[in-house]
Gaussian input, Z-matrix of N, CA and C with variables (Angstrom, degrees):
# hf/3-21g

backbone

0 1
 N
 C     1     B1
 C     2     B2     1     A1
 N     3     B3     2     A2     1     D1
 C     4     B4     3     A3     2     D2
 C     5     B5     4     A4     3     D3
 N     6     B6     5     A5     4     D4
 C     7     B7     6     A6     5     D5
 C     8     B8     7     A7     6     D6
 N     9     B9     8     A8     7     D7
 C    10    B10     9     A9     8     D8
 C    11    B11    10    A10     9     D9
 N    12    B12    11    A11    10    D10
 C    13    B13    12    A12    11    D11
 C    14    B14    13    A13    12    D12
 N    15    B15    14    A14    13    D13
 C    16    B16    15    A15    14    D14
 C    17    B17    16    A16    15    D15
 N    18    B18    17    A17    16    D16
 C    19    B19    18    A18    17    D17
 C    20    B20    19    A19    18    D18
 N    21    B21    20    A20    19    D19
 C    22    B22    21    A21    20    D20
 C    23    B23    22    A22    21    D21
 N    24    B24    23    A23    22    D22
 C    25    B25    24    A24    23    D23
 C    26    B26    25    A25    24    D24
 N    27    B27    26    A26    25    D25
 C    28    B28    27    A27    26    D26
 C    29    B29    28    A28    27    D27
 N    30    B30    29    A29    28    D28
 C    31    B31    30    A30    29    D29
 C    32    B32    31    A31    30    D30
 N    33    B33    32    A32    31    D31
 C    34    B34    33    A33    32    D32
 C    35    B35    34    A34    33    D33
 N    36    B36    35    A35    34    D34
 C    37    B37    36    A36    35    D35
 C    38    B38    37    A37    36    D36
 N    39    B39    38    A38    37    D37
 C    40    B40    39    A39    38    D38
 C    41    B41    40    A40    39    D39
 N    42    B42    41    A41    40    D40
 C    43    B43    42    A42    41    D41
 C    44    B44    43    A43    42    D42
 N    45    B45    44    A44    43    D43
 C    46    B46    45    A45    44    D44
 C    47    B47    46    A46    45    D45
 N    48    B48    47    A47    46    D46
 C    49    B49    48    A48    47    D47
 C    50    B50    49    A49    48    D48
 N    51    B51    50    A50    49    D49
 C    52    B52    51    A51    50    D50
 C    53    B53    52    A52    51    D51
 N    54    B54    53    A53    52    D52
 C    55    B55    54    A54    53    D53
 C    56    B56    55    A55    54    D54
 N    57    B57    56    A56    55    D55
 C    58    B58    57    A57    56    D56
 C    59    B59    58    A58    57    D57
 N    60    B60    59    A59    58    D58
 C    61    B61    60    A60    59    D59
 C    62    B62    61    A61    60    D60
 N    63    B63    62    A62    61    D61
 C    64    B64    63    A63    62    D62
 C    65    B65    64    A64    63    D63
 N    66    B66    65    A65    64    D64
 C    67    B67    66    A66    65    D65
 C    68    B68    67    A67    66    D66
 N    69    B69    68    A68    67    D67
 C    70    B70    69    A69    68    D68
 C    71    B71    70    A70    69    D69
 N    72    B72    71    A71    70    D70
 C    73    B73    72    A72    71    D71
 C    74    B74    73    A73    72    D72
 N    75    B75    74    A74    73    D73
 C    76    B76    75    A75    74    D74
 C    77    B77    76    A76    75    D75
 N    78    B78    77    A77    76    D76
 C    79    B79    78    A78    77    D77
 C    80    B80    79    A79    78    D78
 N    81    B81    80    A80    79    D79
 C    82    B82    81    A81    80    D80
 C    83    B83    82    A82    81    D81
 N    84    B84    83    A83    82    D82
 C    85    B85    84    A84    83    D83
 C    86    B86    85    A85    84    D84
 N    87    B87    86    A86    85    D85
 C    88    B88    87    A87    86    D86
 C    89    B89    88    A88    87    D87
 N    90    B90    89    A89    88    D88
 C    91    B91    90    A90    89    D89
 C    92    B92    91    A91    90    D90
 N    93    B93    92    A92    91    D91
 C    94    B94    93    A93    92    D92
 C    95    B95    94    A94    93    D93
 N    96    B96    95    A95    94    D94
 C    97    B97    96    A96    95    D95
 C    98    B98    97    A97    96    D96
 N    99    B99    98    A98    97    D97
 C   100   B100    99    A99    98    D98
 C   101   B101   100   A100    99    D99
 N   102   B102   101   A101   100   D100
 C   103   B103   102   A102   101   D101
 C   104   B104   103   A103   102   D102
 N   105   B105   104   A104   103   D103
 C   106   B106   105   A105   104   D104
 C   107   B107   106   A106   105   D105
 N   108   B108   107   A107   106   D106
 C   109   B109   108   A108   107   D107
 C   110   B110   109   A109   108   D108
 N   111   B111   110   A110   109   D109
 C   112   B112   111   A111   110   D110
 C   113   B113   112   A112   111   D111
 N   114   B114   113   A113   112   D112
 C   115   B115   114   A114   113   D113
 C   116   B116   115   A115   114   D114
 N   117   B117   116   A116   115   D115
 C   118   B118   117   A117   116   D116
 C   119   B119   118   A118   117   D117
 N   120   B120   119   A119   118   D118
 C   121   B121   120   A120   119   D119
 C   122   B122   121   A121   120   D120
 N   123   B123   122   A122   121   D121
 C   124   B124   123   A123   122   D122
 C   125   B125   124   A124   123   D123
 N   126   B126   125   A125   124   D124
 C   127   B127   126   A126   125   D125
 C   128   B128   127   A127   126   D126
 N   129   B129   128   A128   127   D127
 C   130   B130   129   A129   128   D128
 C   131   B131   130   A130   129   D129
 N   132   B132   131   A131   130   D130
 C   133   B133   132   A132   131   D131
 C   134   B134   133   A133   132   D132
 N   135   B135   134   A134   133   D133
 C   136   B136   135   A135   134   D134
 C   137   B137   136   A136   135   D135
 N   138   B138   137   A137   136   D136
 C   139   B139   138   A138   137   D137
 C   140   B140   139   A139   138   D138
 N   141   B141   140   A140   139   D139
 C   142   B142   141   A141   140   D140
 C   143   B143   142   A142   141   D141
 N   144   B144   143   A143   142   D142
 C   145   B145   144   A144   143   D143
 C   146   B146   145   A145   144   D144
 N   147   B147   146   A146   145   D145
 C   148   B148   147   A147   146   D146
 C   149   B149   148   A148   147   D147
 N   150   B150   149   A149   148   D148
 C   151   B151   150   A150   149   D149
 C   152   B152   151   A151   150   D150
 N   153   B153   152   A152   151   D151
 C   154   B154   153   A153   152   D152
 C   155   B155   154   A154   153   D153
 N   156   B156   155   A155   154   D154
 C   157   B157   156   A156   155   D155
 C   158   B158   157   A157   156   D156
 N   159   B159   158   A158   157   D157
 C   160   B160   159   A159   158   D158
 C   161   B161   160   A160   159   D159
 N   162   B162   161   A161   160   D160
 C   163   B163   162   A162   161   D161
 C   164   B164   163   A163   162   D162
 N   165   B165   164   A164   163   D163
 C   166   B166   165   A165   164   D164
 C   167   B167   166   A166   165   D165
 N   168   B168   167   A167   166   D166
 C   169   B169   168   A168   167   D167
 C   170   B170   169   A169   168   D168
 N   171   B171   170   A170   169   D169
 C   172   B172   171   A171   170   D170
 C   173   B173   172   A172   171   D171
 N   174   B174   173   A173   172   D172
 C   175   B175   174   A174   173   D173
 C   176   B176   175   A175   174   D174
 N   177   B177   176   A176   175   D175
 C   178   B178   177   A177   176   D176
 C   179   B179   178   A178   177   D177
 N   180   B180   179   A179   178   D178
 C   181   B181   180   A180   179   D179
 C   182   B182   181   A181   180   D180
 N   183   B183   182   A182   181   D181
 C   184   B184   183   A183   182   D182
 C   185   B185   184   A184   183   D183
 N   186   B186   185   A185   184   D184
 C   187   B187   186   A186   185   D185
 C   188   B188   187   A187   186   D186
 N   189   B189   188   A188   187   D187
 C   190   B190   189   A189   188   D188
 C   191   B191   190   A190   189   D189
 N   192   B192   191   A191   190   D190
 C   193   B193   192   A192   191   D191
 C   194   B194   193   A193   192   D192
 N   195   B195   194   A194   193   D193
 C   196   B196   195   A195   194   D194
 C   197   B197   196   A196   195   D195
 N   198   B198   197   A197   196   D196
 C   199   B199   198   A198   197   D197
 C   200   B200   199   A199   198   D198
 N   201   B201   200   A200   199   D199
 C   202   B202   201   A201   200   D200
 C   203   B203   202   A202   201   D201
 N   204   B204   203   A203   202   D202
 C   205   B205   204   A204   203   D203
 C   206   B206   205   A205   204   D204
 N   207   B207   206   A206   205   D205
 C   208   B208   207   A207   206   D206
 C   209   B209   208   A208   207   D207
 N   210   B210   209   A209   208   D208
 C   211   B211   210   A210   209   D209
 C   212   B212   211   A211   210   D210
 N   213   B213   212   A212   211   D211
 C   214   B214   213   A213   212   D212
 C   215   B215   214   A214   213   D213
 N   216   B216   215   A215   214   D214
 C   217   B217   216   A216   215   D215
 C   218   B218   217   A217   216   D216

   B1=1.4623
   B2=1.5257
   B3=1.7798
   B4=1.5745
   B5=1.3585
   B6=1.3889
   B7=1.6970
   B8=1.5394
   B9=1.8177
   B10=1.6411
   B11=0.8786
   B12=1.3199
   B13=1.3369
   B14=1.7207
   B15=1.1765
   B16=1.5663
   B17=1.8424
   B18=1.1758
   B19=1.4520
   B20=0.9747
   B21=1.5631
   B22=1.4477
   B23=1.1896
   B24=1.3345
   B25=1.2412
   B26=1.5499
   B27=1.8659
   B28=1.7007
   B29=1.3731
   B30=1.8400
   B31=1.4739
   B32=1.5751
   B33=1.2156
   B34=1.2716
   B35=1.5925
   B36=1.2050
   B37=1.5622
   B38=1.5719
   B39=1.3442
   B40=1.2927
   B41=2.1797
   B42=1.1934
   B43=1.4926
   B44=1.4810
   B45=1.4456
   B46=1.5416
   B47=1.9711
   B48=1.5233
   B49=1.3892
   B50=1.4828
   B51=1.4270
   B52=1.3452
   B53=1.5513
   B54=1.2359
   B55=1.6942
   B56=1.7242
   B57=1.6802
   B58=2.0391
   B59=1.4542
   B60=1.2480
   B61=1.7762
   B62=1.6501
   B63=1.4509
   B64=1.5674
   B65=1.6294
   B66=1.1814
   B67=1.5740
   B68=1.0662
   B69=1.4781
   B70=1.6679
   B71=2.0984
   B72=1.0896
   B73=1.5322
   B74=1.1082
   B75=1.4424
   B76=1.3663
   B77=1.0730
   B78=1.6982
   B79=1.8418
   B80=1.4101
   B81=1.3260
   B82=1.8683
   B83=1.8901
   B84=1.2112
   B85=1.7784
   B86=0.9990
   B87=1.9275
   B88=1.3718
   B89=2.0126
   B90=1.3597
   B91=1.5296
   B92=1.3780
   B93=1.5400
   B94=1.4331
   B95=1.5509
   B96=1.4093
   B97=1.6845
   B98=1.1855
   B99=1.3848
   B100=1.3977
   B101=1.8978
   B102=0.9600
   B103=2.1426
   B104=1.9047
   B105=1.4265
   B106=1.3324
   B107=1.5608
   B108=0.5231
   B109=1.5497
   B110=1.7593
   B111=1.3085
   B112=1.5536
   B113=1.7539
   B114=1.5453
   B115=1.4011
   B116=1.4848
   B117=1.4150
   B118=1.7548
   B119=1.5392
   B120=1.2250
   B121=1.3465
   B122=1.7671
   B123=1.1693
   B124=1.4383
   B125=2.0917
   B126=1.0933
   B127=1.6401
   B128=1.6587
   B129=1.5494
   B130=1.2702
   B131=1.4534
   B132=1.6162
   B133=1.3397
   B134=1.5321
   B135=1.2246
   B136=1.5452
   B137=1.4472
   B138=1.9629
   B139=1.2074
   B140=1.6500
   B141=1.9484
   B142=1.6197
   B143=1.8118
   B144=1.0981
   B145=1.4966
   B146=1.7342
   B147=1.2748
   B148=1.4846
   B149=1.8461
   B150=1.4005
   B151=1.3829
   B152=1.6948
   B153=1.4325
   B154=1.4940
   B155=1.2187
   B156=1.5592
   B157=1.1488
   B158=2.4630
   B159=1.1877
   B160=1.5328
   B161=1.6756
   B162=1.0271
   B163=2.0023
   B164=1.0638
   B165=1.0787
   B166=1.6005
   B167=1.2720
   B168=1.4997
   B169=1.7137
   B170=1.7615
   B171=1.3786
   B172=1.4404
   B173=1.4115
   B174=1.7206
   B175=1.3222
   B176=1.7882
   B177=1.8251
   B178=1.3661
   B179=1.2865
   B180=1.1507
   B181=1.8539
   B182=1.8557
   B183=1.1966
   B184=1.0801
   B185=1.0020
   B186=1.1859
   B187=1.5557
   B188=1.8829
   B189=1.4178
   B190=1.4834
   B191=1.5615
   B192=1.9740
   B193=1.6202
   B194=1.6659
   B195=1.6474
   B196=1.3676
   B197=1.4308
   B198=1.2948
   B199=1.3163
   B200=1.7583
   B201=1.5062
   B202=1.6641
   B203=1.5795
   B204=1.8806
   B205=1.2259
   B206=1.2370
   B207=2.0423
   B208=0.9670
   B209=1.9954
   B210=1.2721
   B211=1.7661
   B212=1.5487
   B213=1.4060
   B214=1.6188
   B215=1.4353
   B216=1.5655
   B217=1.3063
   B218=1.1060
   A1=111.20
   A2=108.32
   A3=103.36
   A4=102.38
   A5=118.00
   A6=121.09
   A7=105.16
   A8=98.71
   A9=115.79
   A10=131.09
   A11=121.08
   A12=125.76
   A13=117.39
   A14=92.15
   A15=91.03
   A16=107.77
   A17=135.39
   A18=150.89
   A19=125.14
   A20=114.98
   A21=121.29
   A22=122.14
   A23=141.52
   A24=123.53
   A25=125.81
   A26=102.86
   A27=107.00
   A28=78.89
   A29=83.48
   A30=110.96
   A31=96.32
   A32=106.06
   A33=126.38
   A34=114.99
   A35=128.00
   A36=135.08
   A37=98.03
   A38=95.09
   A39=100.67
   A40=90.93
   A41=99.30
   A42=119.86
   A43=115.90
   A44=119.80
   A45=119.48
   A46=116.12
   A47=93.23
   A48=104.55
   A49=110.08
   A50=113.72
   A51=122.15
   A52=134.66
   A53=91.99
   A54=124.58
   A55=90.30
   A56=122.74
   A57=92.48
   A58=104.85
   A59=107.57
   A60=112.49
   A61=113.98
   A62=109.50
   A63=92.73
   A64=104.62
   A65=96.25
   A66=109.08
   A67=141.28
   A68=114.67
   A69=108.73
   A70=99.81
   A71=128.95
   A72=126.41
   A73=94.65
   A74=133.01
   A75=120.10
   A76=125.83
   A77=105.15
   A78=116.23
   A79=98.88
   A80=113.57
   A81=105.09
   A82=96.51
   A83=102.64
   A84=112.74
   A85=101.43
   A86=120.14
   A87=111.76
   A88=85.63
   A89=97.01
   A90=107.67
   A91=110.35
   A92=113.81
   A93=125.10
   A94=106.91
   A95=101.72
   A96=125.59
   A97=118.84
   A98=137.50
   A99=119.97
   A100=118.77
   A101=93.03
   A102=90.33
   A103=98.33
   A104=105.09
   A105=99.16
   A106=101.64
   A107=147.23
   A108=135.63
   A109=111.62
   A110=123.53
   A111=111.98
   A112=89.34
   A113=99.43
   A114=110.00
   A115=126.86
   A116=116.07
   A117=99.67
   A118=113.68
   A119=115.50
   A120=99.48
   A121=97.51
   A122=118.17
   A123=115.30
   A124=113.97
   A125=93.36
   A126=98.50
   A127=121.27
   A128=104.94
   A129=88.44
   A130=125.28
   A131=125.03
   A132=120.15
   A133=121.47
   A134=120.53
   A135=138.72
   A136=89.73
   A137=109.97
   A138=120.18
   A139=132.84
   A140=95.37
   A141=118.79
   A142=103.25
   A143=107.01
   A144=121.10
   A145=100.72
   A146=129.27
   A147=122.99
   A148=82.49
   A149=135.97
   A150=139.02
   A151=103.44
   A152=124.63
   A153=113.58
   A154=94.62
   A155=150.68
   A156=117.92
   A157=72.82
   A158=97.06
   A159=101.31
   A160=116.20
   A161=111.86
   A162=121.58
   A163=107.79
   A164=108.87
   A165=125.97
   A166=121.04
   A167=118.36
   A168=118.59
   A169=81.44
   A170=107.37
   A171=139.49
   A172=112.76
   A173=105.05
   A174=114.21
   A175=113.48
   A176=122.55
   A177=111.63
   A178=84.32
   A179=128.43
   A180=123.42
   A181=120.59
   A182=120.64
   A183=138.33
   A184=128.59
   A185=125.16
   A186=132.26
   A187=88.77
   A188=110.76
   A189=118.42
   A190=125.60
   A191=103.54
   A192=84.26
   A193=95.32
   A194=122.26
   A195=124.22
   A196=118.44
   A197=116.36
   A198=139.62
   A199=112.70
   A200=89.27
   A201=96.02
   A202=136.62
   A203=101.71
   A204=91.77
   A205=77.04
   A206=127.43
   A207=141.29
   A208=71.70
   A209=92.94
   A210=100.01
   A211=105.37
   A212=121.14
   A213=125.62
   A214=109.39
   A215=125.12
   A216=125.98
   A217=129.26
   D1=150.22
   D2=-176.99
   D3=-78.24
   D4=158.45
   D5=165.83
   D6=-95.79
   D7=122.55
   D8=171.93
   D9=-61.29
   D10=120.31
   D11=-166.26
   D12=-66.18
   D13=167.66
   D14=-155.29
   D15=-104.92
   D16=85.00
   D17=177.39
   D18=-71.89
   D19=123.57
   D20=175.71
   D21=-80.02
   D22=79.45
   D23=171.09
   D24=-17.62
   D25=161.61
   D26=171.29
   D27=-89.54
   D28=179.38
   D29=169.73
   D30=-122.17
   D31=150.18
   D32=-174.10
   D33=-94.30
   D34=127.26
   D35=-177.19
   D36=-80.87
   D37=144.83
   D38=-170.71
   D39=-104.43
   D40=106.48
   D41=178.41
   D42=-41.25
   D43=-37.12
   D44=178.67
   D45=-81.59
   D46=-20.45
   D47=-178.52
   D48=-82.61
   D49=-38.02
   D50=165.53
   D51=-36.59
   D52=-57.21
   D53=-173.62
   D54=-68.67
   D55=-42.73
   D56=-172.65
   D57=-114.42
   D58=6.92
   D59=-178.49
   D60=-106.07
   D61=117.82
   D62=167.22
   D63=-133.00
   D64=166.41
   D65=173.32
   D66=-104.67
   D67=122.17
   D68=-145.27
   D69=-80.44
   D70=-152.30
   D71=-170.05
   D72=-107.50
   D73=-24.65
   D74=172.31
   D75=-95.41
   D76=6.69
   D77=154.09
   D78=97.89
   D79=17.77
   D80=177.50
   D81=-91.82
   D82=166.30
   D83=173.48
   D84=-99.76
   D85=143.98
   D86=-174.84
   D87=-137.42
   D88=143.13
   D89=176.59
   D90=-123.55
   D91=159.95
   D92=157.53
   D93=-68.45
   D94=169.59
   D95=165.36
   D96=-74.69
   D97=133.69
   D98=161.93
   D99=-92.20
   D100=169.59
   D101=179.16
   D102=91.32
   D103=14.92
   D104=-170.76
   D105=-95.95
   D106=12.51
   D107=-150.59
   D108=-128.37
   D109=-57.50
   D110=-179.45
   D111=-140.27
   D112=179.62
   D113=-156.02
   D114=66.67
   D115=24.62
   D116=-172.23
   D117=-92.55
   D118=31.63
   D119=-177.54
   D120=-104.60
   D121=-18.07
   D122=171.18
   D123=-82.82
   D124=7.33
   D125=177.15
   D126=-122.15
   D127=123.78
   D128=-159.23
   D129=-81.06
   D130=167.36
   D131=-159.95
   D132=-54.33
   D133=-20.26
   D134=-169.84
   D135=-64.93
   D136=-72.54
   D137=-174.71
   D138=-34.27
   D139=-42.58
   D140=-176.00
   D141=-73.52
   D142=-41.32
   D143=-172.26
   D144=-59.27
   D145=-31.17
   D146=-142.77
   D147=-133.63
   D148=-9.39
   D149=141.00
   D150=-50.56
   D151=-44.57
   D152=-161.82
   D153=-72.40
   D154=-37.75
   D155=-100.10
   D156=-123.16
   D157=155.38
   D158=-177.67
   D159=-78.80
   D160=150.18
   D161=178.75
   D162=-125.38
   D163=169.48
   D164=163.50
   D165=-64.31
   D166=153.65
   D167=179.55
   D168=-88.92
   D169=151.79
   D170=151.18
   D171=-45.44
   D172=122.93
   D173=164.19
   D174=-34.52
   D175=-45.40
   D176=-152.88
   D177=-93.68
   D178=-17.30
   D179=177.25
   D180=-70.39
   D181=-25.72
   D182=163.62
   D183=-22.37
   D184=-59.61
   D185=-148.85
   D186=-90.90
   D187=-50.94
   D188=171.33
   D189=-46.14
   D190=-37.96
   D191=-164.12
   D192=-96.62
   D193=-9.89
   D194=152.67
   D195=-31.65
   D196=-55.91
   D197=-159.74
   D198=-67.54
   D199=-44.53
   D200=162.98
   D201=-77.95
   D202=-1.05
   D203=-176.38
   D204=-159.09
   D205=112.91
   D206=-95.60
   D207=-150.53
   D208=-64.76
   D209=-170.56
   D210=-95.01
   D211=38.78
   D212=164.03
   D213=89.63
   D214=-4.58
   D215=-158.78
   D216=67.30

């Protein structure tokens, strides 16, 4: 009998992580705000203004949202 060769599977992107996570060129994770979306008339403009704007993923979040998006997203 032949001996089966031995295959690396892909890894699969995880589609929901994709869509709010991207990766900047120097390899940091960058996210949206949450609380952004409805209700803003009870939040004030400072607050709504600095909801738009994107952050960094969390040191303890890291290793996880890496994990979901294997080839950079």
């Amino acid at each position: 009998m032949a001996k089966a060769k031995s295959v690396k599977l892909k890894l699969k992107t995880h589609k929901g992580a994709a869509k709010r996570f991207r990766i900047t060129a120097g390899g940091k994770v960058v996210r949206g705000h949450a609380y952004a979306r409805h209700i803003l008339t009870s939040k004030p403009s400072r607050r709504k203004r600095r909801l738009g704007q994107r952050t960094l993923v969390d040191k303890a979040d890291l290793h996880h949202v890496r994990a979901m998006l294997p080839y950079g997203g």
